[in-house]
C-alpha positions as CSV (number, residue, x, y, z in Angstrom):
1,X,-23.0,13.0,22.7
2,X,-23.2,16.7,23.9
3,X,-26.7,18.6,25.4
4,X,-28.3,21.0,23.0
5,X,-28.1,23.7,25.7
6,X,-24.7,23.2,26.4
7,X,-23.4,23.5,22.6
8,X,-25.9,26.9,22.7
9,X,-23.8,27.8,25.5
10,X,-20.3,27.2,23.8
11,X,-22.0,28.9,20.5
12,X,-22.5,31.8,22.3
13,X,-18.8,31.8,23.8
14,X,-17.1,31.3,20.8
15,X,-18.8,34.2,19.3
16,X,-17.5,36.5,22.0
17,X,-13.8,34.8,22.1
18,X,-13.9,35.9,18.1
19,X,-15.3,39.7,18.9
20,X,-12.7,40.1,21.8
21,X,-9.6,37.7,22.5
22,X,-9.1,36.7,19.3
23,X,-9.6,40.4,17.7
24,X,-7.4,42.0,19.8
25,X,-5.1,39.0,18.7
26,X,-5.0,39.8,14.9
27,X,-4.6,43.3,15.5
28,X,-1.2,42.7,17.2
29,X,-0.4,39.6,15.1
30,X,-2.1,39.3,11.6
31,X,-2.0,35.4,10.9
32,X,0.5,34.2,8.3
33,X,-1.9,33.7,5.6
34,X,-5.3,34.2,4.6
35,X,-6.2,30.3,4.1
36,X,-4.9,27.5,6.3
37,X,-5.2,23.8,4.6
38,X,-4.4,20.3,4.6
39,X,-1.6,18.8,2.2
40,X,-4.4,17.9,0.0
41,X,-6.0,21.3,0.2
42,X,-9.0,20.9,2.0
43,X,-9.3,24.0,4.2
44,X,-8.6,24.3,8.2
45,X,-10.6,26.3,10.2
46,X,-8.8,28.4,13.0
47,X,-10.2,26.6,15.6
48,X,-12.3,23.4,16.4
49,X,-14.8,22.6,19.3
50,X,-17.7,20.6,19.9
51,X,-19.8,22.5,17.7
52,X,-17.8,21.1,14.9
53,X,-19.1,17.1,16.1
54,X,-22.1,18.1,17.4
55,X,-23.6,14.7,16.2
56,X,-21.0,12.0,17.1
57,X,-22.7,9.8,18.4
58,X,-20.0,7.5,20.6
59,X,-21.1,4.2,20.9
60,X,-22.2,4.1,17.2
61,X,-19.3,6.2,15.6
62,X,-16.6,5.5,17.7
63,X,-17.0,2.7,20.1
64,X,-14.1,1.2,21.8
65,X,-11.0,-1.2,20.4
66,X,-11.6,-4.4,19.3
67,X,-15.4,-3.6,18.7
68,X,-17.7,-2.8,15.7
69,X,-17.0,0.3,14.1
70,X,-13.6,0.0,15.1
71,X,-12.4,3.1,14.4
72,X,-10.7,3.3,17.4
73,X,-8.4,0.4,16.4
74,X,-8.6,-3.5,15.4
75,X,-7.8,-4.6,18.4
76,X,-8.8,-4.0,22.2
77,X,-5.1,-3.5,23.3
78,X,-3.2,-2.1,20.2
79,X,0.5,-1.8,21.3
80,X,0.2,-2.3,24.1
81,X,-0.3,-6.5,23.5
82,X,1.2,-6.3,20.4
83,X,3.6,-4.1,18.3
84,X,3.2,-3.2,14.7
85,X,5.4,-5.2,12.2
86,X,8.3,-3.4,11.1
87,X,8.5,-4.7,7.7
88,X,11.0,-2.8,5.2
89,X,10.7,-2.9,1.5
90,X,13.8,-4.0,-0.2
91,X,15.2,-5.1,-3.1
92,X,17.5,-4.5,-6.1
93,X,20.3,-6.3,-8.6
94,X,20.5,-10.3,-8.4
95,X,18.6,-12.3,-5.6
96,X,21.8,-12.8,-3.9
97,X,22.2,-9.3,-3.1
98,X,18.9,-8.8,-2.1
99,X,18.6,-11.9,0.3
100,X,22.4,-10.4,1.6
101,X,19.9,-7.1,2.6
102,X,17.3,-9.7,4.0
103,X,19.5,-10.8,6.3
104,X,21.1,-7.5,7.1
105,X,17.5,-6.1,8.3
106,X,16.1,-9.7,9.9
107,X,19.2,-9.1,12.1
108,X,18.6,-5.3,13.1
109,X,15.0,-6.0,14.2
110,X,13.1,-6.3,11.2
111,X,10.0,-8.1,11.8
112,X,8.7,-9.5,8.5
113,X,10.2,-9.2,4.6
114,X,8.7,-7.2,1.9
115,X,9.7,-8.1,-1.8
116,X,10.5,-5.1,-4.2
117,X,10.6,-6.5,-7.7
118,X,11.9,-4.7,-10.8
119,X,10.6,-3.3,-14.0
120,X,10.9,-6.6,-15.6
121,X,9.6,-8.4,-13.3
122,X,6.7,-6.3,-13.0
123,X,6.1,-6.4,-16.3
124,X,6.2,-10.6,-16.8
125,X,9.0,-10.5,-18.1
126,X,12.7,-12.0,-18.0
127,X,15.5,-10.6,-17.3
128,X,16.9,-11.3,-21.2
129,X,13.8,-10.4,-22.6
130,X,14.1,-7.5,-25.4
131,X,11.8,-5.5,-23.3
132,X,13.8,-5.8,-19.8
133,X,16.8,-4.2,-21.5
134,X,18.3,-1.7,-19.3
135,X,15.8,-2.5,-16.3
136,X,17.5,-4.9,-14.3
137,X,17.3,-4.5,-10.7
138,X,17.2,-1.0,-11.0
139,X,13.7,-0.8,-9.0
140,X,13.5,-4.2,-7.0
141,X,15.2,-7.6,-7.3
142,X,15.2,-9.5,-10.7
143,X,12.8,-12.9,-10.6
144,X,12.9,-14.8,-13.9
145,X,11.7,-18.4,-12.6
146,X,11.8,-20.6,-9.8
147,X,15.6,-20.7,-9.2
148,X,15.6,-17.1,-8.7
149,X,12.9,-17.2,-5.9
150,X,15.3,-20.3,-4.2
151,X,18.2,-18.1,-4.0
152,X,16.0,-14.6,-3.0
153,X,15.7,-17.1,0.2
154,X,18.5,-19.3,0.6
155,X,19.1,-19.4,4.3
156,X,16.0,-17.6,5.1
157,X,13.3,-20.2,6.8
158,X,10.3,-19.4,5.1
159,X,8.0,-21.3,8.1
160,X,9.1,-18.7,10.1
161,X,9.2,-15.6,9.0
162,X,6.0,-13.6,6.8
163,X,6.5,-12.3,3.5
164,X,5.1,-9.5,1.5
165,X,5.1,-9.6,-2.2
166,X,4.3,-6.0,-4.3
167,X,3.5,-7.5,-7.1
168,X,0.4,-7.1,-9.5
169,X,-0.3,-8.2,-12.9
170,X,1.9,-11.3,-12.6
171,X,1.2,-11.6,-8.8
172,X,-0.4,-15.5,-9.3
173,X,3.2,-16.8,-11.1
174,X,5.5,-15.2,-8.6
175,X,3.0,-16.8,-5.8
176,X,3.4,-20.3,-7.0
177,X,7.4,-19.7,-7.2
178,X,7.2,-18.1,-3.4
179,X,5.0,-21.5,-2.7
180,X,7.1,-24.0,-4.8
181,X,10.0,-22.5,-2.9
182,X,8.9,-23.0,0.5
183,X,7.9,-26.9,-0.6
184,X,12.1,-27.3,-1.6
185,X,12.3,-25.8,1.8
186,X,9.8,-28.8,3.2
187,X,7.7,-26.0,4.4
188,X,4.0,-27.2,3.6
189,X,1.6,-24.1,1.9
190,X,-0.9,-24.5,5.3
191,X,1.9,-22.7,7.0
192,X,3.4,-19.6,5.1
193,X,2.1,-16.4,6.1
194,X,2.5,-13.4,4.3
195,X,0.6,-11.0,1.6
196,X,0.5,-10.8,-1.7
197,X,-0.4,-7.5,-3.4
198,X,-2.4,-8.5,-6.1
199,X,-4.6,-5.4,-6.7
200,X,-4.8,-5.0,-10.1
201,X,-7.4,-2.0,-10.1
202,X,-4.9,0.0,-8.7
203,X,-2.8,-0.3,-11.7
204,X,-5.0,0.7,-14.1
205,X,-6.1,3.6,-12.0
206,X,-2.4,5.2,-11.0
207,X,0.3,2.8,-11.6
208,X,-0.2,1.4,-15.2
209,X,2.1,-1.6,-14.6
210,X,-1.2,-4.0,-15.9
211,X,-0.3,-6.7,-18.7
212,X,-3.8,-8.1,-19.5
213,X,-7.2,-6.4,-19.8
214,X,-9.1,-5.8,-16.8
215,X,-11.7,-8.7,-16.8
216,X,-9.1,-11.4,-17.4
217,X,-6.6,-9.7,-14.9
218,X,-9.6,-9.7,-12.3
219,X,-10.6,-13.6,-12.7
220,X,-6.5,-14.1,-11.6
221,X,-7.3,-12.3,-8.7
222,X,-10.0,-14.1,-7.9
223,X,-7.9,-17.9,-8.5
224,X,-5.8,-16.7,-6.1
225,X,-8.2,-15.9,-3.4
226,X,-10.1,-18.6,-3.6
227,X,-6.6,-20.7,-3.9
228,X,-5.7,-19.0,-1.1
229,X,-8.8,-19.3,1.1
230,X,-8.9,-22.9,0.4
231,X,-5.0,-23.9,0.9
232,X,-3.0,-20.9,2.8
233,X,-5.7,-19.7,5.7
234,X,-2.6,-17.6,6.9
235,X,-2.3,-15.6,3.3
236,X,-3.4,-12.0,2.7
237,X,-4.2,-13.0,-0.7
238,X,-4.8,-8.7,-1.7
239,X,-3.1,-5.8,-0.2
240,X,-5.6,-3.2,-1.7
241,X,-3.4,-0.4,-2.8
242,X,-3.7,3.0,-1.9
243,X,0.0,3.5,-1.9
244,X,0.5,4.1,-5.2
245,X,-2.7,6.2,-5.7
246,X,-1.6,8.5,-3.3
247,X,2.5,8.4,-5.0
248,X,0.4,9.9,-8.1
249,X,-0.8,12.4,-7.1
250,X,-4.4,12.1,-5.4
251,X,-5.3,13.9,-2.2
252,X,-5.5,12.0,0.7
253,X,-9.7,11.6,0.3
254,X,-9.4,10.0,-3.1
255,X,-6.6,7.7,-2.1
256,X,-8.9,6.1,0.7
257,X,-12.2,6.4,-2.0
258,X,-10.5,4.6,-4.7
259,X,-8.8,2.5,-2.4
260,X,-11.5,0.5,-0.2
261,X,-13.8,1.2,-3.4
262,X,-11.3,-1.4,-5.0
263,X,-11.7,-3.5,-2.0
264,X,-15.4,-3.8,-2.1
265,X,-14.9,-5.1,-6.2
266,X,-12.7,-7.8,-5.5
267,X,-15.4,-8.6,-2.6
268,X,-18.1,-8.3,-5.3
269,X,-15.7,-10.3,-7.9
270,X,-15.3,-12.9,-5.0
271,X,-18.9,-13.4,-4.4
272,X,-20.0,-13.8,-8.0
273,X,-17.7,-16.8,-8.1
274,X,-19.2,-18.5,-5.3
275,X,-17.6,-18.1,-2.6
276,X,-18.8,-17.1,1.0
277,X,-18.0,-14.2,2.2
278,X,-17.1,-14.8,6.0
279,X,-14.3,-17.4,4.0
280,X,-12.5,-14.6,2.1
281,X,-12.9,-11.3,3.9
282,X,-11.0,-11.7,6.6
283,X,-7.3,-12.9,4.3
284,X,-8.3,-9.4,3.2
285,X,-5.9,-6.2,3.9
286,X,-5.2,-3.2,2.8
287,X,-2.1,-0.4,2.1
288,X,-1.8,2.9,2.3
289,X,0.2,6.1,2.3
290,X,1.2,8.3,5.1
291,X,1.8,11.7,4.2
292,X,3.0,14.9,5.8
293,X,-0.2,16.5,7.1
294,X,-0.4,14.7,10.5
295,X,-3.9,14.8,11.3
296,X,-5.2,14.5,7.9
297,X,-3.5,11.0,7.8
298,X,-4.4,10.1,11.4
299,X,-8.2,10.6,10.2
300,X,-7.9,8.8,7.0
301,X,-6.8,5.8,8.3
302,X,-9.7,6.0,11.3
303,X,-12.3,6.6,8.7
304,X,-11.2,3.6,6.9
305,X,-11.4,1.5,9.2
306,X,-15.0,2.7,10.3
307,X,-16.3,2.5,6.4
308,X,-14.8,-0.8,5.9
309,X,-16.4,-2.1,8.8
310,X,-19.7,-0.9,7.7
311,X,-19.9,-1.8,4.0
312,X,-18.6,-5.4,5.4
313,X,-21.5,-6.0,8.1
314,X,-24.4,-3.7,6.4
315,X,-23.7,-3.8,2.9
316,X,-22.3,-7.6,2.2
317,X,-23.5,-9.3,5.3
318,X,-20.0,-10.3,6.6
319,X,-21.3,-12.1,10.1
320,X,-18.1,-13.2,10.9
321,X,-16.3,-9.6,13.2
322,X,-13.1,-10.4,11.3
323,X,-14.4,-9.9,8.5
324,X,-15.1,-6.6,9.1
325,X,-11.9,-5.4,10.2
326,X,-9.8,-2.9,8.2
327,X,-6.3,-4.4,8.7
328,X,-3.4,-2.3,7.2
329,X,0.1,-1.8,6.2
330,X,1.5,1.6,5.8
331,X,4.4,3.4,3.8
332,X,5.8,6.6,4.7
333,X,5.5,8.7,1.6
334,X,8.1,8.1,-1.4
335,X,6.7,11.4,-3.2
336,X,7.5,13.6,-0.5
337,X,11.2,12.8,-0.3
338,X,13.6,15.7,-1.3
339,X,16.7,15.2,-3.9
340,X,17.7,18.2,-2.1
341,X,18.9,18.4,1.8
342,X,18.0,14.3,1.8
343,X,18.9,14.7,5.5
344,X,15.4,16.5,5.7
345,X,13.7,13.0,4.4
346,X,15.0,11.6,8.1
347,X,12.8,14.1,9.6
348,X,9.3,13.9,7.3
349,X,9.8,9.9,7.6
350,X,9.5,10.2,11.4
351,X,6.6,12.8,11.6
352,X,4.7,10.5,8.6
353,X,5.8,7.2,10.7
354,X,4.5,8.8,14.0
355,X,1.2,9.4,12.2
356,X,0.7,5.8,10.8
357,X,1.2,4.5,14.5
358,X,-0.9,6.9,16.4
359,X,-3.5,6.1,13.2
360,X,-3.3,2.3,14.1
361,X,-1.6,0.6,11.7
362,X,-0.8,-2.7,11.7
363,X,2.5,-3.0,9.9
364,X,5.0,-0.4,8.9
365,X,7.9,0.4,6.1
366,X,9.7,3.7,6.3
367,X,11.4,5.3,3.5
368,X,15.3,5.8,4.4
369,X,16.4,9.7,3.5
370,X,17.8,8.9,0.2
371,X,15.2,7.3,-1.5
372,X,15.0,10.3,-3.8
373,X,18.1,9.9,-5.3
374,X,18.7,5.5,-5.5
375,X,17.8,2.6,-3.9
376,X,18.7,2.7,-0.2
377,X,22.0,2.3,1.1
378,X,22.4,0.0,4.3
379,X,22.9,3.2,6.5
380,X,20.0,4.9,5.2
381,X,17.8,1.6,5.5
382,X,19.3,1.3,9.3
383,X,18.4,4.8,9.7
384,X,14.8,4.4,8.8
385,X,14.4,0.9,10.7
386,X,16.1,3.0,13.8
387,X,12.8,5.6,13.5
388,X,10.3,2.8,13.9
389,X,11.9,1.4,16.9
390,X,12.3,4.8,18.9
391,X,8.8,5.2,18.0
392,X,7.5,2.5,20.0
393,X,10.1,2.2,22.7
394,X,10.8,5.6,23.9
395,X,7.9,8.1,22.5
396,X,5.3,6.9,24.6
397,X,2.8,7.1,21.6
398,X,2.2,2.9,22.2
399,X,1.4,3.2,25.7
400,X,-2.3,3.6,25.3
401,X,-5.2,3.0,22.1
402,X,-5.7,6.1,20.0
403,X,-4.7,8.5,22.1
404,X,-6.0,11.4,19.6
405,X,-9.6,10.2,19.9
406,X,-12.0,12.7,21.0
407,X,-10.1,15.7,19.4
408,X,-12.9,17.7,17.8
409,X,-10.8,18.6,14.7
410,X,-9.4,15.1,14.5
411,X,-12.6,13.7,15.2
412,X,-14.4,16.7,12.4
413,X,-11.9,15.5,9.6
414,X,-12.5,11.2,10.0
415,X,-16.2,12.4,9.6
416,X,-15.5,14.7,7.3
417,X,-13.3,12.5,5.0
418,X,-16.1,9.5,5.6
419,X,-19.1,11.8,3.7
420,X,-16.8,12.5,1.0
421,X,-15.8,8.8,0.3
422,X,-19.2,8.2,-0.1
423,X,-19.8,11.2,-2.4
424,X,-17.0,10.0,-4.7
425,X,-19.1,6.4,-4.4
426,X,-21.9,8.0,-5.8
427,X,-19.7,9.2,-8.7
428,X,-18.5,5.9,-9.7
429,X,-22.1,3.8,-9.5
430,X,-23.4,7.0,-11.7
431,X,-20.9,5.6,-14.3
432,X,-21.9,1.9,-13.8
433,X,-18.9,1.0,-10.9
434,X,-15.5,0.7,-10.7
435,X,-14.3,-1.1,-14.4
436,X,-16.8,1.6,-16.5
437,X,-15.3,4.2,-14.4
438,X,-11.3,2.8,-15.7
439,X,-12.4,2.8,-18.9
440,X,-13.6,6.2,-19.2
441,X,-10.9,7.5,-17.5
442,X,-12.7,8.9,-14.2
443,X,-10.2,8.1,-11.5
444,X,-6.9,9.2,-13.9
445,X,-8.5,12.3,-14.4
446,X,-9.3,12.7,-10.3
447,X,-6.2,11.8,-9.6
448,X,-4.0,14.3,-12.1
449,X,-6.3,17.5,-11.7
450,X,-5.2,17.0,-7.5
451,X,-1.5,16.2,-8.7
452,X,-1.6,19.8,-11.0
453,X,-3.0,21.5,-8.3
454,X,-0.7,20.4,-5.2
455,X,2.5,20.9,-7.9
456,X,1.1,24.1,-8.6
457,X,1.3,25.5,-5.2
458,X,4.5,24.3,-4.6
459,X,6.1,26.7,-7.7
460,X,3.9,29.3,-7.5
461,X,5.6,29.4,-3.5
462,X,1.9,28.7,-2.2
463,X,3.3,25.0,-0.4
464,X,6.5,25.6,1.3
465,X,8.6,22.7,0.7
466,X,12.4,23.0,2.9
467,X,15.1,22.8,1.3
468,X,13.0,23.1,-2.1
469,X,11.4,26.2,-2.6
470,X,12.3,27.5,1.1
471,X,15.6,27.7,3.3
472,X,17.6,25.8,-0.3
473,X,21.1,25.9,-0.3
474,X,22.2,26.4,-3.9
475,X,25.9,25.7,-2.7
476,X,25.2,22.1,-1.0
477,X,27.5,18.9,-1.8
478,X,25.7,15.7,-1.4
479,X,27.3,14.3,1.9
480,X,25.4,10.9,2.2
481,X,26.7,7.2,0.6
482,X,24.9,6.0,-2.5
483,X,24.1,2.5,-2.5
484,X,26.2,0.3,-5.7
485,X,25.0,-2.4,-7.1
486,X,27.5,-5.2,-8.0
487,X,28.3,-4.4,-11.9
488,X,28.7,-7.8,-12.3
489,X,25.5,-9.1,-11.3
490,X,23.4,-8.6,-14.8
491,X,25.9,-11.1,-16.2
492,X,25.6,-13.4,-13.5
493,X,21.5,-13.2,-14.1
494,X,21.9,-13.9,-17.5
495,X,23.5,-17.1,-17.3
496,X,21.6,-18.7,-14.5
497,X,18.6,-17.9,-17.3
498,X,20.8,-19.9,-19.7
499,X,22.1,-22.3,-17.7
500,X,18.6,-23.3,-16.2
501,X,17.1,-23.1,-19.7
502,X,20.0,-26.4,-21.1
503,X,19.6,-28.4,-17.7
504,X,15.7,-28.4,-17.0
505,X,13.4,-31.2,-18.2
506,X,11.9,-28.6,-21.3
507,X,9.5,-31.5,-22.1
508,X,7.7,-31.4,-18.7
509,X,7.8,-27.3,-19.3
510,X,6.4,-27.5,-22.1
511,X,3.7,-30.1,-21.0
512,X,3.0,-27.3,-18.5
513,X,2.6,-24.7,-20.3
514,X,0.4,-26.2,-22.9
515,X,-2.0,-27.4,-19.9
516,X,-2.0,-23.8,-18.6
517,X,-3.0,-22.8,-22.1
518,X,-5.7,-24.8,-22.1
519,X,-7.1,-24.2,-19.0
520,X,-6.4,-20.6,-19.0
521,X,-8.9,-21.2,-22.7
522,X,-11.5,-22.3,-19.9
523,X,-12.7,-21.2,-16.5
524,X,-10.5,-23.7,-14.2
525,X,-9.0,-21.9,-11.2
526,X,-5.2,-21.5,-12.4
527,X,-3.2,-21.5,-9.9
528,X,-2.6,-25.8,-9.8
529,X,-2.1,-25.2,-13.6
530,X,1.0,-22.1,-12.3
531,X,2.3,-24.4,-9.9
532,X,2.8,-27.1,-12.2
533,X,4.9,-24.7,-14.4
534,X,7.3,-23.2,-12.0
535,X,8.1,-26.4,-10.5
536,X,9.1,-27.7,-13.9
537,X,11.4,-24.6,-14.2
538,X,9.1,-22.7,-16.6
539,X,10.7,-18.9,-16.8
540,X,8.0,-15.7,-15.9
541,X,8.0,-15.0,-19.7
542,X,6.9,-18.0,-20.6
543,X,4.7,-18.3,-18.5
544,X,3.1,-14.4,-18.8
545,X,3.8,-15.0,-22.8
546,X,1.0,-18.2,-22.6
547,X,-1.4,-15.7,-20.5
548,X,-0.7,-13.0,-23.0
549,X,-1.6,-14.6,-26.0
550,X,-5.2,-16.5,-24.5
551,X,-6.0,-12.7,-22.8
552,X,-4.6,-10.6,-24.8
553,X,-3.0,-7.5,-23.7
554,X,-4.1,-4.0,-22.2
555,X,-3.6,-0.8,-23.9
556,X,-5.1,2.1,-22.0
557,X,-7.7,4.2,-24.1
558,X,-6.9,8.2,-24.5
559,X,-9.7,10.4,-23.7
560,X,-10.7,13.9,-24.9
């Protein structure tokens, strides 16, 4: 993109800038420290020109909106057609409380729901289950079977609105109650929309919440998306997780590495079954983090989209363009909140949202400031739902596509971060691909040597975090409201478990579940088979208990 003679020409003026300008700069005003670098420590150079992208090459690294490699965005007019979804995560206690909050955020502009589950949940379990004790709705909204999921969205026209679902190892069961749910609602499957999580590779990379071993866990995956593909063309049937990558501790690099190298083993899982690509791909999307170093996130989600694009097209063959688009939701970082000064947290949220807009994404949840210390309180949530909306209506960021393009050290790091994708690629095929590379514990390791090092810097005083290790106030009173569960809701959930237990038809459940066994024994698609039990009432723990005892269960291996 730039003449040879003209980047000699800029060579040789950069050299004198450094011998004069600059020089006399440093003498007057030594800079702060001797190393600049990113929040995931990759090092910034003082200054960036075209030197630095001497071989960008437009048309095939950047291109415009809406075309192949889309790294300026999946769509021609961004914003400026469209706005993102503002879709905040919530829930916590019964279902009733959460769908309360549901309503609460539909009414202050919220654009789509997102489904935070709890512990027990998580886990495939219910809420009486010896295991769940103590874990009820502390992290998410407890969903023990069918009736749960009916109140979660009582009032709440499921043909209308799109639903999220972070949910993993037991994604398939709580699908089929979101489904059976929306049939009681006369709502037909052909017409939800909405995502389902569903990546399971994340959580035995960084999250750990995985119930069955890998291989089994991966063929649910797969019923789903081919379920999906075949009966719900409006489902993201994956969200491909970097989120929670990132929330344990990996830079920024390994979270999109790990991440779209996930993606491209469900596409390879997908494939083996049968299925056609340009049928699948594009229900596909993907979820990542935004953290505090603005441009470093801006980049990362610019390269994704341009590597995603590529390894769709060149790699699997993907003819269909929407198959090789890189659709995302974002989160503002959890792990960057602050116990102390939560305040602060409104700030970082805004800086972390700005960067997950002016990085394209297409939907957005951002953390309220007291995230750190519960589960957020109706003004913090408001708060945070009030930072996406001055965003796009008085900012001026949304007026035009990716405004940032063409900055050479924006432009230096989406290369930059693209290269070392593929090196960490090269990693993980060395070991045989992704499941080899779980099993010897390759991407745990990655991920907790970047963790050490980042928490490192930040006691040795190296990363200034304020409020934390810089400008704290030792004498500060926590001024903000702390959201309270109703005390009596734990009760209440335990005898809609007993009450639905003494009126269901338990011979059709057990019919159920014995046909699930057996098909589960063979290589049917499950989902019909997980329909068939939450509409007779069958509990999660029943059903997870059937799955447990044909798969078995997952216990992670400890390495030397």
């Amino acid at each position: 993109m730039y003449d040879k003679k003209k980047l000699a020409d800029i060579a040789s003026e950069e050299e004198k800038w450094e011998e004069t300008t600059l020089q006399r700069m440093l003498a007057r005003f030594p800079e702060r420290r001797d190393e600049f670098t990113t929040t995931s420590s990759e090092p910034v150079k003082r200054l960036y020109t075209p030197l630095d992208v001497a071989d960008l090459d437009y048309n095939e690294d950047l291109g415009f909106p809406g075309q192949y490699p889309y790294t300026r965005g999946v769509h021609a007019t961004m914003y400026r057609g469209k706005q993102w979804t503002m879709r905040m995560f919530a829930g916590f206690g019964t279902a009733e409380e959460t769908n309360r909050r549901y309503k609460y955020l539909l009414e202050q502009g919220n654009m789509g729901l997102s489904v935070a589950f709890d512990l027990a949940t998580l886990m495939g379990y219910d809420t009486d289950a010896p295991e769940a004790l103590g874990e009820f709705g502390t992290c998410g909204v407890a969903i023990s079977s069918l009736k749960d999921m009916e109140v979660l969205f009582d009032g709440i026209p499921l043909g209308d609105v799109s639903t999220s679902m972070t949910i993993n190892s037991p994604a398939a069961t709580i699908w089929a109650m979101y489904i059976a749910t929306a049939e009681k609602q006369g709502v037909p499957m052909s017409h939800l929309r909405g995502t389902l999580q569903n990546d399971i590779l994340k959580e035995y990379i960084a999250q750990k919440e995985y119930i069955f071993p890998p291989e089994p866990s991966m063929r649910l995956v797969v019923d789903t998306v081919e379920f999906g593909t075949k009966h719900l063309p409006q489902w993201n049937t994956i969200s491909i997780s970097g989120y929670h990558i990132r929330e344990a501790g990996s830079t920024a690099v390994q979270e999109l590495a790990f991440t779209l190298g996930d993606g491209l083993e469900y596409v390879r899982w997908c494939l083996d079954r049968g299925m056609d690509i340009d049928d699948f791909a594009p229900r596909l999307s993907l979820f990542f983090n935004c953290h505090n170093d603005f441009f470093e996130e801006i980049a990362k989600f610019r390269a994704a989209r341009r590597i995603w694009a590529r390894e769709m097209r060149e790699t699997f063959g993907a003819r269909n363009p929407r198959s090789w688009l890189c659709r995302f939701h974002t989160q503002t970082a959890g792990v960057s909140l602050t116990a102390q000064q939560p305040e602060n947290n409104i700030v970082r949220v805004a800086i972390q949202a700005l960067a997950a807009v002016l990085g394209g994404s297409q939907s957005l949840h951002t953390n309220s400031m007291d995230e750190a210390l519960a589960l957020p309180s109706e003004e913090a949530v408001t708060i945070a739902m009030r930072t996406q909306q001055i965003i796009a209506e008085e900012s001026g960021v949304a007026n035009t596509v990716d405004p940032l393009a063409g900055s050479f050290y924006l432009e230096h790091l989406t290369n930059k971060m693209e290269q070392q994708v593929y090196d960490y690629w090269d990693q993980v095929q060395a070991m045989g691909g992704v499941l080899p590379a779980i099993e010897n514990g390759f991407f745990q390791r990655e991920i907790a040597g970047a963790a050490y090092l980042y928490q490192r810097q930040v006691d040795n005083d190296e990363r200034v975090i304020v409020g934390v290790n810089e400008y704290a106030d030792e004498s500060e009173d926590l001024k903000i409201p702390i959201l309270a569960m109703d005390p009596q809701g734990y009760e209440r959930q335990l005898a809609r478990l007993e009450r639905l237990r003494m009126e269901r038809d338990n011979q059709a459940v057990d019919q159920t579940l014995s046909a699930l066994r057996q098909a589960a024994q063979g290589i049917e698609n499950l989902m019909p088979y997980l329909l068939d039990a939450v509409r007779a009432y069958a509990t999660l723990s029943e059903i997870t208990d059937v799955l447990r005892d044909v798969f078995g269960t997952y216990e992670e291996p400890t390495w030397i």
